[in-house]
N, C-alpha and C positions, 0 to 999 in steps of 0.2 A: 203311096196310097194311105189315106187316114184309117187310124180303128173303127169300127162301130160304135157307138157310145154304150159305156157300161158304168157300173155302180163298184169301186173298188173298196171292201174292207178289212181291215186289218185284225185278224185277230188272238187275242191277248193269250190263248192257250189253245191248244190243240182239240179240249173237249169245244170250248166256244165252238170254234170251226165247224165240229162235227155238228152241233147243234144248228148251225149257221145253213149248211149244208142241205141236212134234212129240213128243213123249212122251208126254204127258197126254192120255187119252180123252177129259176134255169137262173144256175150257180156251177161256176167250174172252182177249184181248189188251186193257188196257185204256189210255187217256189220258187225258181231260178225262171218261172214262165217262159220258156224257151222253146217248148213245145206249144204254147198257147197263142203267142201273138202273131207270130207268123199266116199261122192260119186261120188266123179272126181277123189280119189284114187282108188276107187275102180270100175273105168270106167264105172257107171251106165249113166253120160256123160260126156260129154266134154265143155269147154268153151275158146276160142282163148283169148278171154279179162276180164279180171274180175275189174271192175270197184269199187273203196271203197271210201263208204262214211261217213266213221266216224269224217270225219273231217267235214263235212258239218253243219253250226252251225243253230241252234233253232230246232233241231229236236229229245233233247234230254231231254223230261220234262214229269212230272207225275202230274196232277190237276183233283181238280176237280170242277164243277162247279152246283149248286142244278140244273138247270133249263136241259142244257146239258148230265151231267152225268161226268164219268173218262173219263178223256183224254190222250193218252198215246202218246207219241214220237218214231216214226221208230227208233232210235238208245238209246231208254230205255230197258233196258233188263231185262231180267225174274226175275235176284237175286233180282233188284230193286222193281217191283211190288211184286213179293213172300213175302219180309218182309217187305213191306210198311205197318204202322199201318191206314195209309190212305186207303189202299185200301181191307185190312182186317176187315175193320168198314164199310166201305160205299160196298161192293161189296167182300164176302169171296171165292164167289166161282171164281174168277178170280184171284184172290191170291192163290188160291188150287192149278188152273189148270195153273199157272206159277210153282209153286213147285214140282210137278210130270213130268217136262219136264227132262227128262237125270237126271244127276249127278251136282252136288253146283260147280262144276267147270265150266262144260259149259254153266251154268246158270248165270256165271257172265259175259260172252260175247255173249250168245245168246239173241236175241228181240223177241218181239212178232210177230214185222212186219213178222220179217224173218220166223218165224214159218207160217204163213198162206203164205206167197209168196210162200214158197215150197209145197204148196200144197198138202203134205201129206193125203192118207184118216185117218190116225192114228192119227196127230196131234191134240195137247189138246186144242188148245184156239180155234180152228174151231166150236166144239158144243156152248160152252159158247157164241161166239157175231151172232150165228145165231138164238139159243133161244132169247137172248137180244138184237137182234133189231139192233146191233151195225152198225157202217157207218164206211170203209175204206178211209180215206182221203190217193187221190193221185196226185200226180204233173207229167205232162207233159211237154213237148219241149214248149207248149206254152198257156198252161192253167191246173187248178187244177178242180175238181170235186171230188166228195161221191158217193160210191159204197156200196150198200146193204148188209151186212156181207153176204146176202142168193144167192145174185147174184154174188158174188166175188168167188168162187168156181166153176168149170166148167168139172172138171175132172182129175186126177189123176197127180199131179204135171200141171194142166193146170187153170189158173184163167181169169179173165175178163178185166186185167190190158191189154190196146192198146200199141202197140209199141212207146219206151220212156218215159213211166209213171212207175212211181217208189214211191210205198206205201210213207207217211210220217209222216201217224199219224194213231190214231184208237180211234172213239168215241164211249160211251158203255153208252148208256141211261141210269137216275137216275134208281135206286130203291125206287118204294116210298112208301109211308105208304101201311099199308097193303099188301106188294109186297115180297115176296123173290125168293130167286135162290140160287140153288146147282148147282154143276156138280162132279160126283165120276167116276174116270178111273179104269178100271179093267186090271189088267196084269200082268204077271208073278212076276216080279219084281215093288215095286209100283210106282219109280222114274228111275228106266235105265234101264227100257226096255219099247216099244211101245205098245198102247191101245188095248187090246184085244176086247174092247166095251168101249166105253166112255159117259157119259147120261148128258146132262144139260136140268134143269126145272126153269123157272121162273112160278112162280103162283099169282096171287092176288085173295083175301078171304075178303070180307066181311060180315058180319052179318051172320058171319058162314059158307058163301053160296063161293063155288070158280066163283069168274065174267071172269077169263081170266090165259090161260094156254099156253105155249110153251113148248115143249120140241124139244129138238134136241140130233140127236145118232151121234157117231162119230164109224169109224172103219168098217162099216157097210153096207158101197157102194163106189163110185168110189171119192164123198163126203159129208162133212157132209151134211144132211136130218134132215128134221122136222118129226116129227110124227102128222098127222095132226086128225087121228080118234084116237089117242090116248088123245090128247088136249079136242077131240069132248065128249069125253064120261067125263071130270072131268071137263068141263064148264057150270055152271047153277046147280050143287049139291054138298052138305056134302061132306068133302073127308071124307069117311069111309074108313073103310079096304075092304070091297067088291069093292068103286068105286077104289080104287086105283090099286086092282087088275084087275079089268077090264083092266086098263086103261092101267095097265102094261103089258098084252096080247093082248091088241091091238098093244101097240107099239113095241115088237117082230113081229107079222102079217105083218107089216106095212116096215118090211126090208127085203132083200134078199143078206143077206151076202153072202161071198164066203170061201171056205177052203184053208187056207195057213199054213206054218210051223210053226204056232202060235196057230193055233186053228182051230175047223171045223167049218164049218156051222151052223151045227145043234147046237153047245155047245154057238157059239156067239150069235142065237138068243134066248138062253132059257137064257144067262147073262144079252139079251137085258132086259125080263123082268124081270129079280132077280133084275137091278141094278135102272131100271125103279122105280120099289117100293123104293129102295132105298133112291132115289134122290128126288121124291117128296115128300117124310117121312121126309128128312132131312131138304130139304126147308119150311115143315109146324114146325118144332119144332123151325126154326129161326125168325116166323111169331112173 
């Protein structure tokens, strides 16, 4: 199937861009374009302009820093974080949920950025920096700001970014002592095909006792969500096998998926809790 015909241009810095952006009636932002073209062949939309910024320099780095956490660059991509031995020691389940994106090929031009810009309910890295707190760094026509991983989701391909802001980095809070985090995707296929339920849990456990819990579901609403009476019931006790059941029938309760040619309803919220258990089991055996 051919593209639609667009206007592609290239530009020289990142403020260009944003400038480029805000001017132009219908302009999309483009990088490893992996979430763009597909779905302008396949006319889900259209874009007059598509704007690339892979030349734009400093926005293409992986660090980390104790105080901070990982820090990721709009034009670092998934193959990068996926086998980063940095980012599999300090942070695995964000190196998981880079590896389950598609296929090793379009994972050496697809970003992270670009994964949460498209705003997929299905996409992987969405549960992961909403359980973790993460902050979107983004630049505009004429100032930059942080955007709440929880607030930067708004609706089904629709995020919090103003006209001419354009993601350019993503911060992802230390993990720290006594702290871990999982996140496991359920799908047909475990790498090319999209999340039938997706679970990220951060937990911190001291003197046996869980003091502070996050999860976050992916797949599961219009976007990714917290489970907030699921957190309620495994903060302040033992994770037993009872509390973590609980806690994994709260957080099916706590969603109203929808049925589509992936899966029903009813099958996503009984994966929410199979994978629920899953995922805080997995994060307490990395405690």
């Amino acid at each position: 199937m051919v593209l639609p015909q667009f206007e592609y241009i290239q530009a020289k810095d990142i403020h260009e861009a944003c400038n480029l952006l805000a001017e132009l009636d219908d302009a999309k932002v483009m990088a490893g374009a992996t979430d763009l073209i597909p779905p302008m062949r396949d006319k889900v939309f259209s874009a007059e302009y598509l704007i690339d910024i892979k030349n734009c320099e400093g926005l293409d780095y992986l660090e980390y820093d104790e105080e901070e956490g990982l820090k990721i660059g709009a034009l670092t991509t998934l193959r990068t974080i996926e086998t980063s031995d940095l980012v599999k020691k300090v942070n695995p389940a964000v190196a998981y949920a880079a590896k389950v994106v598609a296929s090793t090929q379009i994972r050496y031009k697809a970003t992270m950025a670009g994964n949460i810009a498209n705003a997929s309910p299905s996409c992987d890295s969405g549960p992961n920096l909403v359980a973790q707190g993460a902050k979107i760094l983004v630049q505009g026509p004429n100032s930059d700001r942080y955007i709440k991983a929880e607030d930067f989701f708004v609706g089904v391909r629709k995020t919090s970014l103003e006209p001419g802001e354009i993601i350019t980095g993503i911060v992802i809070p230390p993990v720290k002592e006594n702290e871990s985090v999982a996140y496991i995707k359920h799908a047909v296929r475990k790498a090319m095909d999209l999340a039938i339920v997706g679970v990220a849990v951060k937990i911190k456990v001291e003197d046996g006792i869980c003091t502070d819990a996050k999860i976050a579901l992916g797949a599961v609403a219009t976007t990714p969500i917290r489970a907030p009476k699921a957190e309620e019931v495994l903060i302040g006790k033992e994770l037993t096998d009872d509390v973590i059941i609980e806690a994994s029938e709260a957080a099916m309760n706590s969603c109203s998926p929808i049925s589509d040619i992936r899966a029903s309803k009813e099958y996503r919220k009984d994966m929410v809790r199979v994978f629920t258990k899953r995922a805080i089991k997995q994060a307490m055996e990395r405690l």
